[in-house]
Structures are given as C-alpha cells and as structure tokens.
Backbone as CSV, one residue per row, in Angstrom:
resi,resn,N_x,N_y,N_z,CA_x,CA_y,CA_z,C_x,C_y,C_z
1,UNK,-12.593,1.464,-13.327,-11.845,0.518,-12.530,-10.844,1.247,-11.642
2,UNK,-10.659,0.846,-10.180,-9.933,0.996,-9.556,-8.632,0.021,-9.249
3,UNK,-7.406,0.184,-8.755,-5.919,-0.376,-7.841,-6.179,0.038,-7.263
4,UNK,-6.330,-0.865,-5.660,-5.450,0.129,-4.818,-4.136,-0.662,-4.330
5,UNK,-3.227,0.197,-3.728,-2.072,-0.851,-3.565,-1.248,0.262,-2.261
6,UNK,-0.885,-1.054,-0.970,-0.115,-0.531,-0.052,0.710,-0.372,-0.312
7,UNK,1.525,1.054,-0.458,2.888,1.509,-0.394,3.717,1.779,0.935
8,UNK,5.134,1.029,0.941,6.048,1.546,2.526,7.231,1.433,1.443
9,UNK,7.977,2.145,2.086,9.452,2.200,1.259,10.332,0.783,1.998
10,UNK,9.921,-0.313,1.119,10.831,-1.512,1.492,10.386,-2.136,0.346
11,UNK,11.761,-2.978,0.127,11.653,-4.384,-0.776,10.419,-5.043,-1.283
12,UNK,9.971,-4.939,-0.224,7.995,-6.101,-0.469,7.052,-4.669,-0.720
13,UNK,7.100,-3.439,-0.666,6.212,-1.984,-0.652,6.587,-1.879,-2.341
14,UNK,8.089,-1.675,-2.605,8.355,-1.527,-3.736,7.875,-2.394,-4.817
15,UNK,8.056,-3.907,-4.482,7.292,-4.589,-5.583,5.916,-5.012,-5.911
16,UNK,5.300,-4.515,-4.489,3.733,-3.856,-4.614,3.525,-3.056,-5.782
17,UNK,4.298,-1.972,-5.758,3.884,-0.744,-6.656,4.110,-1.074,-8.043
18,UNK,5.550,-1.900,-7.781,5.869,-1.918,-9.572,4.446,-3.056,-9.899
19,UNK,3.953,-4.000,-9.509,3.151,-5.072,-9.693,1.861,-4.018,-10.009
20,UNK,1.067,-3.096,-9.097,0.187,-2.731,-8.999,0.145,-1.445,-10.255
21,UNK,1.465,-1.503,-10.291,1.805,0.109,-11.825,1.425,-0.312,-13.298
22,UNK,2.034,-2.094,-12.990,1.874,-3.199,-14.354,0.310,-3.637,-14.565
23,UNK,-0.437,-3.257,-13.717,-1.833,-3.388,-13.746,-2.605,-2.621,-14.014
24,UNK,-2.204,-1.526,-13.504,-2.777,-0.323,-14.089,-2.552,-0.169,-15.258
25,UNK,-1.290,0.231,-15.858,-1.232,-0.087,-16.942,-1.770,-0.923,-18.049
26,UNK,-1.977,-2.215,-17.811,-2.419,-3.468,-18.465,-4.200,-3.090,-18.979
27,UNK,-4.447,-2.427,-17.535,-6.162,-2.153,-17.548,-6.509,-1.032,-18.156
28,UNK,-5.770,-0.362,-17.891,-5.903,1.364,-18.274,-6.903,1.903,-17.164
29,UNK,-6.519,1.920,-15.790,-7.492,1.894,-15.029,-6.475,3.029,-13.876
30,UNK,-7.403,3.538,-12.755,-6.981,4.451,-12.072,-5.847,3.581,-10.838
31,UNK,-4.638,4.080,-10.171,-4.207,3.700,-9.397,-4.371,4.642,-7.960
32,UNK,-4.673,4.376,-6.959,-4.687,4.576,-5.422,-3.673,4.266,-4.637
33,UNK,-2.420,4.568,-4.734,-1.411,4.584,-3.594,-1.679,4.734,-2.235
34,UNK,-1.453,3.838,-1.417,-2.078,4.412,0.351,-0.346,4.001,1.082
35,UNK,-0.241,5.233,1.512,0.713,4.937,2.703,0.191,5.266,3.889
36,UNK,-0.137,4.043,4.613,-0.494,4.305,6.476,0.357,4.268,7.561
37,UNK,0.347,5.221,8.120,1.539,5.272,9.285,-0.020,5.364,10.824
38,UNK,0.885,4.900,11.589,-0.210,5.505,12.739,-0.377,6.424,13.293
39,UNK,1.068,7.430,13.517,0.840,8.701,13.826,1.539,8.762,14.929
40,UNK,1.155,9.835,15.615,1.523,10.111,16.964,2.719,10.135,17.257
41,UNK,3.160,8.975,18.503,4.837,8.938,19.045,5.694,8.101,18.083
42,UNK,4.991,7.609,16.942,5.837,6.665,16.152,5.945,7.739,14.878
43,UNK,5.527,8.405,14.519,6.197,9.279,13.951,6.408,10.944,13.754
44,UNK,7.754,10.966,13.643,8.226,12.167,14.702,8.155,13.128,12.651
45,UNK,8.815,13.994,13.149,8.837,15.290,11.940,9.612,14.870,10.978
46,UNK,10.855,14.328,11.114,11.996,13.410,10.555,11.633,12.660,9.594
47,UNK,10.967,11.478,10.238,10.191,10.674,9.700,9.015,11.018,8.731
48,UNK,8.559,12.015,9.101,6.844,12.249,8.178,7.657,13.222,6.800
49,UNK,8.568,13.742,7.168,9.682,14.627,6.067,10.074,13.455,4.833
50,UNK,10.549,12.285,5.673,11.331,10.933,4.760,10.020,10.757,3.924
51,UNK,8.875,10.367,4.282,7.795,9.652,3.681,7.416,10.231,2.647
52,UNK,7.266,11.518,2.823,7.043,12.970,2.384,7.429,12.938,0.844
53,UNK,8.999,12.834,1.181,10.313,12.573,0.048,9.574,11.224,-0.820
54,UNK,9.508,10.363,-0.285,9.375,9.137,-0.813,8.187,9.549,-1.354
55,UNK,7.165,9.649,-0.996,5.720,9.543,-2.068,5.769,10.328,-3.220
56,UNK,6.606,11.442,-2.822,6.990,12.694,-4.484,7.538,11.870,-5.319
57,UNK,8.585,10.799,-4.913,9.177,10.331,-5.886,8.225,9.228,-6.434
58,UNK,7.538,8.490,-5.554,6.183,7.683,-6.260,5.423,8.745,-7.057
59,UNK,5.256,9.542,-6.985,4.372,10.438,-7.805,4.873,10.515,-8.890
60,UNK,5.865,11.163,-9.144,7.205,11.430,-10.296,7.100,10.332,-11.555
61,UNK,7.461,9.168,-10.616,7.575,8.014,-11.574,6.007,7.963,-12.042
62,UNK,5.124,7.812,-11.334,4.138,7.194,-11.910,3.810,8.386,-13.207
63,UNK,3.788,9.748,-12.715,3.598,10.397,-13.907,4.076,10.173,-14.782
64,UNK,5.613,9.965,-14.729,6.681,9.326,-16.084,5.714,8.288,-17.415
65,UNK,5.288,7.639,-16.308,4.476,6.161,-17.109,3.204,6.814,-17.418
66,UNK,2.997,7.672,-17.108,1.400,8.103,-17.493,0.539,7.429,-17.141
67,UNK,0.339,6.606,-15.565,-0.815,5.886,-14.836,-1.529,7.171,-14.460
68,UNK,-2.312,7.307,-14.502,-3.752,7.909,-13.811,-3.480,7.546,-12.109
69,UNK,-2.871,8.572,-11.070,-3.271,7.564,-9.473,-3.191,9.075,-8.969
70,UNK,-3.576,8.406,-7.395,-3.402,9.371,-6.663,-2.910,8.707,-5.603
71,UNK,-1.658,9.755,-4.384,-1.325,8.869,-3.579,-2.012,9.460,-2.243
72,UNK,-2.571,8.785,-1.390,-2.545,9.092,-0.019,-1.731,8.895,1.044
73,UNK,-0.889,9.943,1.900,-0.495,9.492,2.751,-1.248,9.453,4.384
74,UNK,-1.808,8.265,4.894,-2.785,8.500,5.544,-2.020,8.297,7.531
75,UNK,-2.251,9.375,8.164,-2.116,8.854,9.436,-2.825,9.512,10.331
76,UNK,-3.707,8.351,10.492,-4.521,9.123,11.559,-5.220,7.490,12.583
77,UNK,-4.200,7.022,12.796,-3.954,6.502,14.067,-4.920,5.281,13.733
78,UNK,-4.930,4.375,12.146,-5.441,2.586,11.964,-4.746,2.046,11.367
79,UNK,-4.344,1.204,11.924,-3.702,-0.049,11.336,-3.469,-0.020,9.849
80,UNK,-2.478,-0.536,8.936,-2.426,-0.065,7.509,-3.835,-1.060,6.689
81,UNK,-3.928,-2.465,7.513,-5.060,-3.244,7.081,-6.388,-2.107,7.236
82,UNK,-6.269,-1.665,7.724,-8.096,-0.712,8.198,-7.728,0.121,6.983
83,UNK,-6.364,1.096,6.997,-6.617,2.262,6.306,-6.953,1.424,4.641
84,UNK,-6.354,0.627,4.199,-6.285,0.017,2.945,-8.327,-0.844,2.567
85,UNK,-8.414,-0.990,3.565,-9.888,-1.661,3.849,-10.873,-0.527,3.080
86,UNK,-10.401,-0.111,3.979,-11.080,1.395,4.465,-11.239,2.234,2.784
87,UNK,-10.200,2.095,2.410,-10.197,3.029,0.940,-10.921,2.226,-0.366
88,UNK,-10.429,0.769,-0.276,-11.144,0.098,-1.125,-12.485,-0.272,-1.382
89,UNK,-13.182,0.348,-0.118,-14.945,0.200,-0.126,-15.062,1.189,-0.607
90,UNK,-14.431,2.832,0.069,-14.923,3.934,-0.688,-14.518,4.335,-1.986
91,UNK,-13.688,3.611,-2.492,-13.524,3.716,-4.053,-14.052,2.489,-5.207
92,UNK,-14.854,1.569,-4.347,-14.747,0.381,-4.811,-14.275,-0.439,-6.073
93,UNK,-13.337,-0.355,-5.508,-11.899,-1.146,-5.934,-12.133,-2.079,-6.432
94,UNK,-11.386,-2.522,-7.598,-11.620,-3.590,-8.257,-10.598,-4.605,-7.778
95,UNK,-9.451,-4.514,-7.093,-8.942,-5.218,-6.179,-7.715,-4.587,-5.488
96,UNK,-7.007,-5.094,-4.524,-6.080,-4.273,-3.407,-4.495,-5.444,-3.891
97,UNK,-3.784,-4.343,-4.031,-2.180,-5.132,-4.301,-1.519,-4.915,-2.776
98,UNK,-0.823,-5.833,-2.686,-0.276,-5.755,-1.199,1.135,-6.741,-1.549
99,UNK,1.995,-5.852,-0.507,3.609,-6.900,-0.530,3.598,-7.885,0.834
100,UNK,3.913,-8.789,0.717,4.810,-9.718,1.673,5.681,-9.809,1.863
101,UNK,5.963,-9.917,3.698,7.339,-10.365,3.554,7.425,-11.518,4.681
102,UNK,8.515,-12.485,4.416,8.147,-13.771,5.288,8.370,-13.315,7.013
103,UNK,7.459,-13.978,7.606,7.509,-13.633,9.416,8.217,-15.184,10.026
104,UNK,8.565,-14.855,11.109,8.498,-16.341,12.127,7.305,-16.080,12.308
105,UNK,6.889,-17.855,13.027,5.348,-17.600,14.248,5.592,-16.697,15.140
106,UNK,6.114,-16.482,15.629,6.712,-15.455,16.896,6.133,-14.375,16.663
107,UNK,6.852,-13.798,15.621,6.457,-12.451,15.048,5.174,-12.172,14.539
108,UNK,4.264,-13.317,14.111,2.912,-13.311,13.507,1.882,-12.865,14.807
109,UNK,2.804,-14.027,15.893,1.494,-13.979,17.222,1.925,-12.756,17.942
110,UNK,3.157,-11.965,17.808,3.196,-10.976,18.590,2.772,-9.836,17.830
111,UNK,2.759,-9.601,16.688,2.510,-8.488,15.933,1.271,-8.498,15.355
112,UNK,0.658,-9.376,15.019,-0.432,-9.800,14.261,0.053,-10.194,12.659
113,UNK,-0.932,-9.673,11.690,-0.408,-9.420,10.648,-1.518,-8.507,9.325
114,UNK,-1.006,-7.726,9.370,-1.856,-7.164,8.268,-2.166,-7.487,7.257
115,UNK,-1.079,-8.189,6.818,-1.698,-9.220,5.281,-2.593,-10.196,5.353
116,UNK,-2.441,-10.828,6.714,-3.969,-11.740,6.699,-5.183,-11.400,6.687
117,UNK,-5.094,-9.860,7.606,-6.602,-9.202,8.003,-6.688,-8.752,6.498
118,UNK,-6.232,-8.234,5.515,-6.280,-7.475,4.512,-7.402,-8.758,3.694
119,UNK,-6.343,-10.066,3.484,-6.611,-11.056,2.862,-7.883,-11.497,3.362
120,UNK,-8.099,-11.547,4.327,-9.720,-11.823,5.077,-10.683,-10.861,5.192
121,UNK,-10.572,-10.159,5.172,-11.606,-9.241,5.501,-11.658,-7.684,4.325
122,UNK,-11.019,-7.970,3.274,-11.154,-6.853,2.176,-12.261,-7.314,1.098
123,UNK,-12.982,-6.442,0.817,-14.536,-6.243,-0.006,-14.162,-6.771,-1.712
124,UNK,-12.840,-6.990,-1.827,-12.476,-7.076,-3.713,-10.960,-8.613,-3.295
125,UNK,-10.883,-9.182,-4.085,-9.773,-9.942,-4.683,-8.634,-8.936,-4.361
126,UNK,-7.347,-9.951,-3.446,-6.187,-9.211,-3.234,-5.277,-10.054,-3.882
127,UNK,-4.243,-8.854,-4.647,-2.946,-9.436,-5.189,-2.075,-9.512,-3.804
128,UNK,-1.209,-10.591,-3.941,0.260,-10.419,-2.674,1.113,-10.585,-3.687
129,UNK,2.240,-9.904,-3.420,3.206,-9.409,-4.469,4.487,-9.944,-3.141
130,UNK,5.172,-11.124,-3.849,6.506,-10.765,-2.624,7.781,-10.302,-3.164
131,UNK,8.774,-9.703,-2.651,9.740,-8.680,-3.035,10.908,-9.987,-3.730
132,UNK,11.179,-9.679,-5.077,12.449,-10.293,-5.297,13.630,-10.333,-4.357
133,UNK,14.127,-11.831,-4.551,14.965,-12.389,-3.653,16.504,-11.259,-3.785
C-alpha cells in the first residue's frame, strides 16, 4: 500500500501530513511526500534553500514515528495537481491526502484550483484534510 500526500509549509500542508502520517501509521503502509513548486522565476535560491530546510524537518519527524516514506521535492515546471497525479499512477497509490483551504469565487476563477483537478481527475480516492481553525 501506498499515501501519497501534498506537502507546502502552511496550515492546510501541515494538516495534510499529520492526517496522511495517522494513516500510514494506522495501515502500516509506505508514505510519499510530494512538494511541487514550478520552478523557474518563482523560485529563486532563497526560496528552494527554505523548502530544502522544511522537507529535512518532514523527514526527521517522520523518521521519529518510524513511517516508512519518502519525500519528493519536485520542480520541474507542473502544476502541484499534475505533479501529485502524476506520482499516484506511478506508485499506484492507494489514495492521495490533500489540504484545503477556503477561496472566494474570485480567487477560484482566477487561479483555478488544484484541489478540484486533484479531486477530479486522480486514479485512487482523495482525502481533503482542512487545517484547524
């Protein structure tokens, strides 16, 4: 059995992981961390350094707990819905954990949204995990 679960260092990323850590656990099954960035002009050296920081410390902990995962940090210029898509066919995943966080319409029609494409168009059953209030 596979998790996979989108990781970003925020409120709704974080309670992805703890949700997707409690599953692994529960199953005794492998976890897949994916962090997708797009690359390029959106992220500079600074930035890929921060992320860098952050996934060691996802690593750290998860070893603490003794989950079985591996993390990817992936950027190579798709959407985090593609990269997360994308991993759960080639590992075939027994399902994809993902965080929410609430949008206006505004923000849905100007940005899109990755949690819908995830929710529509992923090959396994998705958890949405939303971040304590």
């Amino acid at each position: 059995m596979t998790i996979v679960v989108g990781y970003v260092p925020s409120p709704e990323g974080r309670a992805a992981l703890r949700r997707a850590a409690e599953e692994a656990r529960l199953r005794s099954t492998r976890l897949i961390v994916i962090n997708s960035s797009r690359g390029g002009a959106h992220l500079d050296d600074d930035t890929a350094a921060e992320h860098e920081r952050e996934l060691a410390e996802v690593r750290a902990e998860l070893d603490a707990d003794g989950i079985e995962h591996e993390v990817r940090q992936l950027v190579r210029g798709l959407e985090p819905a593609e990269d997360l898509i994308a991993v759960a066919e080639e590992t075939a995943a027994d399902f994809i954990v993902i965080g929410l966080r609430r949008r206006t319409p505004v923000g849905k029609l100007i940005l899109g949204s990755n949690a819908q494409r995830i929710l529509l168009d992923a090959p396994c059953p998705v958890l949405a995990v939303k971040a304590a209030e």
